[in-house]
N, C-alpha and C positions, 0 to 999 in steps of 0.2 A: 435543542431545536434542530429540525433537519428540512434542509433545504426540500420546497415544493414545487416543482416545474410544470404543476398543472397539468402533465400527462400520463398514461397509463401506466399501471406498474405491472412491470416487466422480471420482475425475480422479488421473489416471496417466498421467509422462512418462517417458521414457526414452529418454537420449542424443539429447536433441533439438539439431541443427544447422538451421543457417537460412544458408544465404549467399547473398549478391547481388553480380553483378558491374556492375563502376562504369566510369566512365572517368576516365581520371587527367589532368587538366586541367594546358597544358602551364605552364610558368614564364616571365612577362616576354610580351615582343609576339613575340620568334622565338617559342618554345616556344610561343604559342597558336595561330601562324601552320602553323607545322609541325604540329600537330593537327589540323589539318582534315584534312591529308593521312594522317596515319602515327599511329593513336589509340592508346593504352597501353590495356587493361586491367586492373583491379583484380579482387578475391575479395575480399570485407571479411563476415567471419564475424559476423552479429548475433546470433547464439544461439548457443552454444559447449558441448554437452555437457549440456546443462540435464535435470536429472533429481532428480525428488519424487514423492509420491503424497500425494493427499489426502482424507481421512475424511469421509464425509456427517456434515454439519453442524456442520464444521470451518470460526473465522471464520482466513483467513489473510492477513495484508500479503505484497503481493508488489512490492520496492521498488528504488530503483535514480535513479542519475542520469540526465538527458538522453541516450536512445545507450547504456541500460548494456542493451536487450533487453527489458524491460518488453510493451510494444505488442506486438513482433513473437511474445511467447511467447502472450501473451492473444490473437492473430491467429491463429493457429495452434490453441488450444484452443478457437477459435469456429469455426474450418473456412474460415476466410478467406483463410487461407494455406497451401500443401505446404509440412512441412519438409523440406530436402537431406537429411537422415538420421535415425534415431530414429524413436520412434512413441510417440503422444497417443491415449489415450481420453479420453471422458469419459461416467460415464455406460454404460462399455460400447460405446462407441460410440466409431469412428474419425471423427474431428469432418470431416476435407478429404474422406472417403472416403463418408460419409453425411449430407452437410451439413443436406439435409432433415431428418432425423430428429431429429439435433442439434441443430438450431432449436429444435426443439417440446421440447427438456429444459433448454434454459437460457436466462437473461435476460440482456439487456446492456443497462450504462447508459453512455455515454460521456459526461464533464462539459463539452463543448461540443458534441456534437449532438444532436437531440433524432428523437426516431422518429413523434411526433405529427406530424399534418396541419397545417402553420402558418394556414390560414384557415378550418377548420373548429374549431368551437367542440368543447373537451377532451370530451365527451359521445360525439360522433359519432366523433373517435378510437376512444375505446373498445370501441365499438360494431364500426370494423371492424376490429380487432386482435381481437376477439369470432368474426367470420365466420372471419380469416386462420388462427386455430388452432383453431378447429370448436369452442368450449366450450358447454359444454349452459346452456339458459339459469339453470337452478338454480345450477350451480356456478356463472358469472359474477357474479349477484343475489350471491349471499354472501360471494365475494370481491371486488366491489365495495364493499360494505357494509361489510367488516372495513378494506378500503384506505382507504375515505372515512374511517372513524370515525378512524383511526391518523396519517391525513396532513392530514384538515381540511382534505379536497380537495370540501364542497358546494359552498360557495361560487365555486366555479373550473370546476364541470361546464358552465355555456353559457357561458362565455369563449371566445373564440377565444384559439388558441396563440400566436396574433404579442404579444396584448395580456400576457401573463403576467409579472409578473418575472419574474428568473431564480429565484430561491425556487422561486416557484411552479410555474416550468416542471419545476425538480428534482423536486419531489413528484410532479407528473404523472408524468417520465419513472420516476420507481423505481416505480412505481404500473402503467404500463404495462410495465413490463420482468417485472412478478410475478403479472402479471392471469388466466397459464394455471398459475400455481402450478408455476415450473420448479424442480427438485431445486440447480438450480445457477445462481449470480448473478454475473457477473463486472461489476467495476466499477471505473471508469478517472479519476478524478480526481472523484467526485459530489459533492462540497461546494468546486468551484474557485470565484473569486468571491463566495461565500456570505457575508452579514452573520454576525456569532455567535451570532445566536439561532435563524436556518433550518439552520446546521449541527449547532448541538444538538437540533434536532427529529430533523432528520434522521438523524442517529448514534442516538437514541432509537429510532426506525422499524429501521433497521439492527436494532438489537439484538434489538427485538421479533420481526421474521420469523425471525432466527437463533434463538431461543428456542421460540418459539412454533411457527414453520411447518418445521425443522427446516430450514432453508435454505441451503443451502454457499454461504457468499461468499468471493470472492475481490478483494481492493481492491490498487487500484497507485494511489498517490498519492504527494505531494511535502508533503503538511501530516501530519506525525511527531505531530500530536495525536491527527488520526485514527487511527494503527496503535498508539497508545498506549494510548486512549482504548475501542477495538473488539478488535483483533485479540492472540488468546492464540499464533497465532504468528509469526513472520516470515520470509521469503524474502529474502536481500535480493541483489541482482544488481550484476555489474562487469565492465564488457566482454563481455558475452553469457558470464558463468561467474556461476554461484554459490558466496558469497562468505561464507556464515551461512545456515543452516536451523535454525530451534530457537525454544525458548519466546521471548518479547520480554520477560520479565520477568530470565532471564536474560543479557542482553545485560551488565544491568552487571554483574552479578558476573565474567562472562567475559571483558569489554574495559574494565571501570572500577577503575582501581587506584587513585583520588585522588578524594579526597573532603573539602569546605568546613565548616569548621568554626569558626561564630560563636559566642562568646563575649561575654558583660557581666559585668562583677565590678564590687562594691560599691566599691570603689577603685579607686588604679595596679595596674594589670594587673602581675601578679608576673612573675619571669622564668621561663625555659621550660628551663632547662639540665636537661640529665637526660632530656629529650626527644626526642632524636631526628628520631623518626619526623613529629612539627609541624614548622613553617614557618611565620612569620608573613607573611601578604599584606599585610595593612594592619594599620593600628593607630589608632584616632578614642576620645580619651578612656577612656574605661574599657572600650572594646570593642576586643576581638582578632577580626580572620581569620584564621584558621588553615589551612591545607593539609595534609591527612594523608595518610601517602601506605602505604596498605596491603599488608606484604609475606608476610599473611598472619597475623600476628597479631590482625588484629580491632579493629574501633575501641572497642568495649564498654571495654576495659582504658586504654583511651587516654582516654574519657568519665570512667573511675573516678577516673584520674590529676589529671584536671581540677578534680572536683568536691571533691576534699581545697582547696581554694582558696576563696577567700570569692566561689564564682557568686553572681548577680544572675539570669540567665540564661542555657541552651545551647543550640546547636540545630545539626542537621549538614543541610547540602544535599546531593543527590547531581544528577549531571548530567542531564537531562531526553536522551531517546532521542536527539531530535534532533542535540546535539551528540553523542552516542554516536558515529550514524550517519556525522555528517561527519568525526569521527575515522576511522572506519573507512575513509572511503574514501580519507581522503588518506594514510593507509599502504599503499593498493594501487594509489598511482598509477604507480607506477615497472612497473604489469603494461602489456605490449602491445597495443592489440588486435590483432583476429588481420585481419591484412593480408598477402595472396600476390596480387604480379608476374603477370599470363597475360602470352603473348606475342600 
């Protein structure tokens, strides 16, 4: 199930493929020797079918391992890239087909490059990202005004960009990525290296433009606090297929059958027969772990069971996305990717 916001959709893919051919580098000193002359190549499919649509101002993770497609589908919805098949709006717009145009409707932030001028102080950046998308000087004053006030970017306007931390350079770039007020935000790892307090501004700032400016973002990252913490839903990618489309709240309900169950009782922890469905992990004084493993009767009955016993204290864990996630993909690693021999 994926969230429905009842408004226009705003980026739509369909049966997108991506391939690139490689060369297959040979084995051993013959087999590299023999390559110079007589080279294999490969088809190695990065995108595989890839197909969603997505709601203005809809926050969405779009996520995946090293190689699982991520970059190349975001490269393709920025116009950076043709796909081999399928077809990408956004916007209404064929992003490889009108690259221009689709410039001027959406931002991008990459977490290690920055689009500021490195020796021109953050000011004069702005000023010509100001000229490059023609904004009227009104509209720029007031959404420089609402960025300043939201990123706590005064202080950083005559800085040069080389001196910034990376903090600070983030706040510039997402500040630059939003300064023509694009309908659509794609963004690629924006809190990589971040301390914990510039990614909680930042995740802050996120949420405020999706709220406030009605802003589509789309995030591909590797820190599951972020898709936790932001995004209502999740994309999640494996081997150029997708692998999960749906809320991110239901992940556990859908792929979480086992769930931690700490216990304290005022004494020796009584025994468990008649239980089942528990497991003890560990056992430390008068406190049980417990492991339940849900087959659909529901822990509430399991909690009731418990508390007929002299508790002290209960409390039940469930698994945070992350490990959700890496569950997930180490039962699809037995898929392929798609790899085809040319002659």
């Amino acid at each position: 199930m994926t969230p429905d916001n009842g408004g226009p959709t705003i980026i739509e893919a369909v049966n997108l493929k991506k391939e690139f051919t490689v060369n297959e580098p040979g084995k051993g000193a013959f087999g590299a020797v023999k390559a110079l002359f007589s080279v294999k190549k490969m088809i190695v499919r990065a995108v595989d079918g890839v197909s969603f649509s997505i709601k203005q101002g809809d926050f969405v993770g779009y996520v995946g391992e090293n190689g699982a497609g991520k970059s190349t589908t975001i490269k393709i919805l920025t116009g950076i890239l043709v796909p081999s098949s399928g077809v990408a709006k956004v916007n209404g717009v064929v992003p490889y087909e009108d690259r221009k145009k689709n410039a001027g409707n959406i931002g991008v932030v990459f977490g290690q490059r920055t689009q500021l001028w490195w020796d021109l102080p953050v000011r004069e950046s702005f000023e010509m990202l100001k000229a490059i998308y023609r904004i009227k000087q009104n509209d720029f004053a007031e959404m420089m005004k609402k960025l300043s006030a939201v990123l706590d970017m005064g202080p950083l306007m005559d800085v040069p960009v080389r001196k910034l931390s990376l903090g600070q350079r983030m706040k510039c770039d997402l500040a630059a990525a939003l300064v023509h007020r694009p309908g659509v935000l794609f963004l690629d790892e924006p809190t990589i290296g971040l301390d914990v307090l510039a990614k909680e501004n930042i995740r802050a700032f996120l949420r405020e433009m999706n709220k406030t400016e009605g802003t589509t973002i789309i995030l591909t990252t590797h820190d599951m606090n972020d898709i936790e913490q932001l995004c209502e839903r999740l994309i999640m990618l494996d081997r150029g297929r997708i692998i999960y489309d749906g809320l991110t709240a239901e992940l556990k309900s859908k792929f979480v059958r086992e769930k931690l169950i700490e216990v304290e009782f005022h004494g020796t922890p009584p025994s468990l027969l008649g239980m089942p469905e528990l497991s003890v992990v560990e056992e430390k004084g008068p406190k049980l772990w417990l492991k339940f493993q849900d087959e659909g009767g529901g822990i509430a009955k399991v909690i009731g069971k418990l508390a007929s016993f002299d508790v002290k204290d209960i409390s039940v864990r469930e698994p945070s996305v992350e490990s959700i996630v890496m569950s997930i993909y180490e039962k699809t690693r037995t898929l392929p990717p798609y790899v085809e021999e040319t002659k």
